[in-house]
C-alpha positions as CSV (number, residue, x, y, z in Angstrom):
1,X,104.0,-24.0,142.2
2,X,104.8,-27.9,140.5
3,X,103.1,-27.8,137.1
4,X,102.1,-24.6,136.8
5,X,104.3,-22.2,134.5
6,X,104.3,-18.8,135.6
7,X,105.9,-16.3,133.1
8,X,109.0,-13.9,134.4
9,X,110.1,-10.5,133.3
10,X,113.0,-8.8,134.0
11,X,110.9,-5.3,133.6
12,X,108.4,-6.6,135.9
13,X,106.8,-3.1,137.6
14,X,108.3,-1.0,135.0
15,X,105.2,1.0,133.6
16,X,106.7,0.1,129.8
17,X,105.3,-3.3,129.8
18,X,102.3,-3.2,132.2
19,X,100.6,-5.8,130.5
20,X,103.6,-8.0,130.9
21,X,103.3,-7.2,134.7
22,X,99.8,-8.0,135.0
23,X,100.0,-11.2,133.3
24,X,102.8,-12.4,135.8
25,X,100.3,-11.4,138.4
26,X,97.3,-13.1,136.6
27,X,99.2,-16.5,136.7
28,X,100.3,-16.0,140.3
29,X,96.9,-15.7,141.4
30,X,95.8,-18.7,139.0
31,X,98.2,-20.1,140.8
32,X,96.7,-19.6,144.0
33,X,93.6,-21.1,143.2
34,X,94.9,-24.0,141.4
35,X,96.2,-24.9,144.6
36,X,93.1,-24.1,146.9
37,X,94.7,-21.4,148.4
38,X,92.2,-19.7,150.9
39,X,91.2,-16.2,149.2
40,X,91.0,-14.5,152.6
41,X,95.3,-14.0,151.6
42,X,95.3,-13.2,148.0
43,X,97.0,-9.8,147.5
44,X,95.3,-7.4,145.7
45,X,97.2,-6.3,142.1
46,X,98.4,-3.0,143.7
47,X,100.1,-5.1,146.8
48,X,101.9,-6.4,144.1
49,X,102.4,-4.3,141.4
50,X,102.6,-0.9,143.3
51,X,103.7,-2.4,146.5
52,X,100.9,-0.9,147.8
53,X,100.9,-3.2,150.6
54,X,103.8,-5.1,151.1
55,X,103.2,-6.8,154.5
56,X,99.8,-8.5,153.0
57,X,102.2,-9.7,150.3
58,X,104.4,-10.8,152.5
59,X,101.9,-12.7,155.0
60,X,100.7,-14.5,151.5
61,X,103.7,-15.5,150.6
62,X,104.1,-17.0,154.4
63,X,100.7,-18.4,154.4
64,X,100.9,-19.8,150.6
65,X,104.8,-21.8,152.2
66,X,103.0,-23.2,154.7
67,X,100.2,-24.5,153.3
68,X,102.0,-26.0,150.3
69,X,104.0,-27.6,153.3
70,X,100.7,-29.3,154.5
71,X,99.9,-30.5,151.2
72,X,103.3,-32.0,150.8
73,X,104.5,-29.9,148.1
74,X,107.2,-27.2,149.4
75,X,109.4,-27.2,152.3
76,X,108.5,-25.1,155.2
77,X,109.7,-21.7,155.3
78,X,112.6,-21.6,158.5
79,X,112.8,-18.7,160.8
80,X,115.8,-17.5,160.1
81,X,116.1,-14.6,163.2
82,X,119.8,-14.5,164.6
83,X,121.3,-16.6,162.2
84,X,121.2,-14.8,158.9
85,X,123.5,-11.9,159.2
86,X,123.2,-9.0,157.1
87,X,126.7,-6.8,156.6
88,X,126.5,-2.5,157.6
89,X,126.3,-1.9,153.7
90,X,123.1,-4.6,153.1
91,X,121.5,-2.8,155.3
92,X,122.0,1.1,154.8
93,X,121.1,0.0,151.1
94,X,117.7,-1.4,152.5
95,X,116.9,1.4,154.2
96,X,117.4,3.4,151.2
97,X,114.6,1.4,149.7
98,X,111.0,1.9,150.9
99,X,109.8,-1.7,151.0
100,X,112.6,-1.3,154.6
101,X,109.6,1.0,155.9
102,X,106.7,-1.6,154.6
103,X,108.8,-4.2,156.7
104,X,109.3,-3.2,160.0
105,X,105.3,-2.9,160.3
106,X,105.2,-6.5,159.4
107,X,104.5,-9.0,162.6
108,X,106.2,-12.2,163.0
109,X,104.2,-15.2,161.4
110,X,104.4,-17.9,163.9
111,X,100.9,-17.8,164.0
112,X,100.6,-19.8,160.9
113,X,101.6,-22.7,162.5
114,X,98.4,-22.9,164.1
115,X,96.2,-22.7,161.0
C-alpha cells in the first residue's frame, strides 16, 4: 500500500520470532483500514499466521486488488487461467505443500467485479 511501510521478515511464521510475525500482521491490517478497506474481508491473525484459512486470505487479497484498482492506486489483478503454465515438477512440489489442499476449495473471484 503507497505510503504505508510495512515491515518484512524472512522468519515470518517461524514460532522463534512470533512477535515479529504479529507485528507484520498488525501493519497489514493498519493497512487495511488506512485505506477503507471494508472489514467484512479482513483475515483473522490465524488465516494468516497459521494459514488457518487460506481461501479467506486469498479472497482479501483479491478483494483488497480490486478495490485499490477503484481508488486508482494498484493495477487490477489479471486472470491468468490458461496462460500461466506451471512445469510437472512446480506442481508435484505444490501438492507436497498443504496450502495445494486450501486452494483447490477456493472459487474463482470474478464476482468482485461486480462490487
Amino acid at each position: 500500500v503507497k505510503n504505508q511501510e510495512l515491515k518484512f521478515s524472512e522468519n515470518f511464521g517461524h514460532t522463534k520470532y512470533p512477535s515479529l510475525a504479529q507485528d507484520n500482521i498488525n501493519a497489514f491490517r493498519q493497512a487495511l483500514e488506512k485505506v477503507n478497506f471494508p472489514s467484512i474481508f479482513y483475515p483473522e491473525t490465524t488465516d494468516i499466521y497459521d494459514m488457518k484459512n487460506l481461501p479467506r486470505l486469498c479472497y482479501c487479497i483479491h478483494a483488497l486488488s480490486l478495490h485499490l484498482f477503484k481508488l486508482g492506486r494498484a493495477p487490477q489483478i489479471q486472470d491468468l487461467e490458461g496462460i500461466v503454465k506451471f512445469t510437472e515438477e512446480e506442481i508435484t512440489a505444490m501438492q507436497v505443500n498443504s496450502i495445494c489442499i486450501a486452494l483447490q476449495k477456493i472459487s474463482k473471484f470474478e464476482f468482485f467485479s461486480k462490487i
